[in-house]
ZAFISE-952695 format. One line per 2 residues: number of its first residue (from 0); their letters; for each residue x, y, z of C-alpha. Coordinates in pm, whole numbers, plus 50000, padded with zeros to 5 digits. Layout:
ZAFISE-952695
NUM> a> X:Y:Z; ...
This chain:
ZAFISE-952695
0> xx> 23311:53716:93694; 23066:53932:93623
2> xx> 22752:53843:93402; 22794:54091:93114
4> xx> 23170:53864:93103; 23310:53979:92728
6> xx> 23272:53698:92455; 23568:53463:92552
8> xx> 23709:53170:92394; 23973:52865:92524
10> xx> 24220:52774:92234; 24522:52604:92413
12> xx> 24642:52709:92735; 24508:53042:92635
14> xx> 24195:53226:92721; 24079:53531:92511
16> xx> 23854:53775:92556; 23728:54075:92381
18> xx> 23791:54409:92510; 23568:54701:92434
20> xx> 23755:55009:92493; 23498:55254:92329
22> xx> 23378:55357:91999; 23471:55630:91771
24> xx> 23394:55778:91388; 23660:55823:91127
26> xx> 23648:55989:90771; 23559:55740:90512
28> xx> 23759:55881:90265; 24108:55869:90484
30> xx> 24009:55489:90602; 23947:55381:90220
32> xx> 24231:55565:90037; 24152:55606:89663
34> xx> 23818:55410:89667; 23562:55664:89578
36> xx> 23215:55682:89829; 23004:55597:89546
38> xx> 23144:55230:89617; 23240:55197:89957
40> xx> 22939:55393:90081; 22747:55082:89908
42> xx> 22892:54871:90223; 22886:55105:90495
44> xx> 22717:55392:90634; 22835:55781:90717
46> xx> 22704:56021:90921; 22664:56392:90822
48> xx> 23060:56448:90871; 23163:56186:90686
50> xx> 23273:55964:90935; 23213:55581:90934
52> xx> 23146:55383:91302; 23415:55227:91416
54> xx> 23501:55013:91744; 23840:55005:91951
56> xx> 23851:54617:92049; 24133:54494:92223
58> xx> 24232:54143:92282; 24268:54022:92659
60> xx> 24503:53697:92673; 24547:53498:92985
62> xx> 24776:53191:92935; 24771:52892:93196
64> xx> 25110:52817:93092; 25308:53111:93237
66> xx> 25046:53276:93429; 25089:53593:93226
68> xx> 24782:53812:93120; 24851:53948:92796
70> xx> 24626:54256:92679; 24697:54369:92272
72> xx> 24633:54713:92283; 24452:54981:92502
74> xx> 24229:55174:92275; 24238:55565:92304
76> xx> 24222:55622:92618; 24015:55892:92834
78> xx> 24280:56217:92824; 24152:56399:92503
80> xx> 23996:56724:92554; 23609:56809:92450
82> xx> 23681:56916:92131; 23926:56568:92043
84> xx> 23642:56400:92120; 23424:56559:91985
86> xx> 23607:56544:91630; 23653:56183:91661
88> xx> 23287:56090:91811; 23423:55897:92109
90> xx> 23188:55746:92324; 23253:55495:92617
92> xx> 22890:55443:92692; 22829:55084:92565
94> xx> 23173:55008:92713; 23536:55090:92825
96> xx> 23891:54956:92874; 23886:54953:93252
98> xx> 23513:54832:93246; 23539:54533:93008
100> xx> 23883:54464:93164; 23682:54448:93519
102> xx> 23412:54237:93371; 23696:53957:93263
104> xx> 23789:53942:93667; 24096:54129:93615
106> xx> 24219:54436:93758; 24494:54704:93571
108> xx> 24743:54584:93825; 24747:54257:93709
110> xx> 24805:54280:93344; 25169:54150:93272
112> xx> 25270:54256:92960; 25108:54486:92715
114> xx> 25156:54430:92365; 25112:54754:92186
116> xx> 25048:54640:91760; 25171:55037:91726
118> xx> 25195:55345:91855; 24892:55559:91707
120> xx> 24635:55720:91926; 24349:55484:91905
122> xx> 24645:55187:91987; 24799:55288:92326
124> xx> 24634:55580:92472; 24457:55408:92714
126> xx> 24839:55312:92867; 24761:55614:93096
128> xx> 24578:55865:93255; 24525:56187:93399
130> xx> 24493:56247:93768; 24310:56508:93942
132> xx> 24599:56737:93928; 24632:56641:93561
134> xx> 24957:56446:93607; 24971:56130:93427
136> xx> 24947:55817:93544; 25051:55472:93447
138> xx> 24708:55250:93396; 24891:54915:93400
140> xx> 25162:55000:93684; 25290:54607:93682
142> xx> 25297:54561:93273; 25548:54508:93079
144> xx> 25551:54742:92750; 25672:54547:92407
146> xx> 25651:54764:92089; 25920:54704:91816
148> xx> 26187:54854:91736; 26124:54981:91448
150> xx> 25773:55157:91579; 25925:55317:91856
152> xx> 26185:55522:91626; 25889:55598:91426
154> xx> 25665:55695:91680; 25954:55907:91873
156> xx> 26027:56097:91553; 25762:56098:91348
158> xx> 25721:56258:90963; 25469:56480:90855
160> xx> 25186:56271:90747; 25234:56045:91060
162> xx> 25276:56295:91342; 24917:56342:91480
164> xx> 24846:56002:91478; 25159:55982:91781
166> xx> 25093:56202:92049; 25325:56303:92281
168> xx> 25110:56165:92601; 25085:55875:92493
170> xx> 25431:55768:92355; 25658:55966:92620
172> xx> 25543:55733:92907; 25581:55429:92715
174> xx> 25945:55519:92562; 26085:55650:92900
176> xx> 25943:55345:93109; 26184:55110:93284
178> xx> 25940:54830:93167; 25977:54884:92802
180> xx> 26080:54582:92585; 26193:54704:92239
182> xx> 26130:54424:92028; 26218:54266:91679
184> xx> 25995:54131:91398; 25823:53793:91430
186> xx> 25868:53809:91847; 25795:53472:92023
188> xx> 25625:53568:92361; 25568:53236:92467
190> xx> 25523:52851:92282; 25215:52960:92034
192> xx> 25193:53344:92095; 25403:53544:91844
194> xx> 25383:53823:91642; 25367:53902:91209
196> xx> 25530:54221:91115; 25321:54448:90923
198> xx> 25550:54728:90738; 25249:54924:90528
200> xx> 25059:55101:90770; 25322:55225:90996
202> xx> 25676:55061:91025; 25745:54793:91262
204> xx> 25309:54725:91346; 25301:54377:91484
206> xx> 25026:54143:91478; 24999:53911:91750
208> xx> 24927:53542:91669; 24762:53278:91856
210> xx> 24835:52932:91764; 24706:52614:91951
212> xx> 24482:52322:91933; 24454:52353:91551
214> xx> 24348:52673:91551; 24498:53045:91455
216> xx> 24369:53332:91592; 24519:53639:91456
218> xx> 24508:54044:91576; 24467:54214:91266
220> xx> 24502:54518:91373; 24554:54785:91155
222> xx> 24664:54531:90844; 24289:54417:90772
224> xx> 24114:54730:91011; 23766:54617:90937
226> xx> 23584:54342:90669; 23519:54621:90416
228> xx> 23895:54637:90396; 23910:54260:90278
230> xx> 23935:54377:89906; 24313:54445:89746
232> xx> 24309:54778:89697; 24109:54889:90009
234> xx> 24350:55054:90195; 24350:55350:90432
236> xx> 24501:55680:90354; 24624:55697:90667
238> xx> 24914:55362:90557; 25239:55534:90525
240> xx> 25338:55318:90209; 25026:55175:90067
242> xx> 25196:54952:89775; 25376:54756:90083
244> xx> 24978:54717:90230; 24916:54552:89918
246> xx> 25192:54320:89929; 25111:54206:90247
248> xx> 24770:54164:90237; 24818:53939:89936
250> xx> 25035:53741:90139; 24838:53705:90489
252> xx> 24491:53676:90291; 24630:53442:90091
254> xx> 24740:53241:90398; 24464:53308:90625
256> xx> 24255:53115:90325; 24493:52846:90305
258> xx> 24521:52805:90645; 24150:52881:90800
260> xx> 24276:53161:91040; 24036:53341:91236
262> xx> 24095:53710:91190; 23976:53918:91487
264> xx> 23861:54271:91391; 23998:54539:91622
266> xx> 23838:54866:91419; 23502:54645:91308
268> xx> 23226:54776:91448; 22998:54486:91355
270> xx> 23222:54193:91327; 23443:54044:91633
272> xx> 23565:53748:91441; 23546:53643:91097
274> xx> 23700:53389:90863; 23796:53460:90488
276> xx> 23767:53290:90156; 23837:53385:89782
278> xx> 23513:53395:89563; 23584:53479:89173
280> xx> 23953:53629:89249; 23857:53815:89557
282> xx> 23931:53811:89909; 23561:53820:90078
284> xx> 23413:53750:90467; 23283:53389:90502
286> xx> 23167:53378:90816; 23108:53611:91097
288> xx> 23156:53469:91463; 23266:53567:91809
290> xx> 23495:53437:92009; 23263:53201:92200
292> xx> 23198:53015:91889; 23528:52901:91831
């Protein structure tokens, strides 16, 4: 492996890693909802667009048990044009899917199953590519694709509100592949590696749980984006039914608390890992690790 190796942790038969697949900026006001700047600018920054730093970290899981390598997500991909990325500030310089993936010893080819949380841009673009003739192309040829049910009808025929968050290149390849698993809420992928469903954001988001050893690692995901978004009513514009968000934050906080879970952050761009605690009827960060310290 090489030196620059992602932060990686052993809980069970399962090694993690942490996957940078890029960075990119979103509006502050769509990722807090109805919390006004004058308090969530307080916790962090914005640039002259209005756009808050955030990360695209995916979650690289190699069990010993089965042999499988997992991989939660694939960030955004490379296929927008200049002026996509230009609106959403992404930048691969400080890291990449393919690069961090390379830097963990493993190639695309040998990624068995992909476990997509959801189908929005910044989930499962980086599924494929463009060739030079600008056909696309499969990045994981071997990998199995599981997405739920419920996501895939959403994705495939999307409303209003929802619709530029699933675009066309990078759902089509995943719905019309012969390696497409269409799965139902709380999957079990192997002994201690299943899924929570997550119904607020988007329907049928799943969350994918590590369990082993005493310890719970969980993909948050889109549920709990970044640590700002520990507070109740913190939630993104972009969650299709934002009273449902608040139901089931109450209900994973509360059990993430009660049961020590780690929470890893795929949106934070500061935090990789963090625990949670209440403090005077709140939901707050206790402490911010990595995944070597676990």
């Amino acid at each position: 492996m090489s030196e620059d190796t992602p932060p990686s942790a052993t809980v069970g038969p399962f090694e993690l890693f942490s996957i940078d697949a890029g960075s990119f900026r979103l509006d502050g006001g769509a990722m807090f909802g109805v919390v006004p700047k004058t308090l969530w600018s307080r916790v962090i920054g914005s640039d002259e667009k209005n756009r808050i730093p955030m990360t695209m970290r995916c979650l690289l899981i190699k069990s010993s048990r089965t042999g499988k390598i997992y991989l939660a997500d694939t960030g955004s991909g490379t296929k927008f044009n200049e002026k996509m990325t230009s609106i959403y500030a992404l930048d691969y310089s400080n890291g990449d899917l393919l690069r961090s993936l390379a830097a963990c010893g493993v190639t695309p080819g040998e990624v068995t199953d992909i476990i997509f949380t959801h189908l929005h841009f910044d989930h499962c673009g980086g599924a494929t590519r463009y060739d030079e003739n600008g056909e696309l192309q499969d990045q994981f040829p071997n990998a199995a694709y599981h997405v739920t049910e419920k996501q895939l009808e959403a994705a495939l025929d999307p409303n209003e509100r929802e619709k530029a968050s699933f675009i066309k290149d990078n759902v089509d390849p995943i719905a019309g592949s012969d390696r497409l698993h269409e799965i139902s809420d709380r999957h079990v992928y192997e002994e201690g590696l299943a899924t929570i469903p997550s119904y607020g954001h988007t329907m049928g988001q799943q969350l994918p749980v590590i369990e082993a050893d005493g310890k719970t690692v969980v993909f948050a995901a889109d549920l709990i984006p970044t640590h700002v978004h520990l507070p109740m009513p913190w939630i993104m514009g972009y969650d299709m039914m934002p009273l449902q968000t608040l139901k089931e934050k109450e209900a994973f906080l509360r059990e993430a608390v009660d049961n020590g879970w780690y929470l890893f952050l795929e949106h934070d761009a500061e935090h990789e890992l963090i625990t949670v605690k209440e403090e005077d009827g709140k939901y707050v960060m206790d402490k911010s690790l990595t995944l070597e310290d676990l």
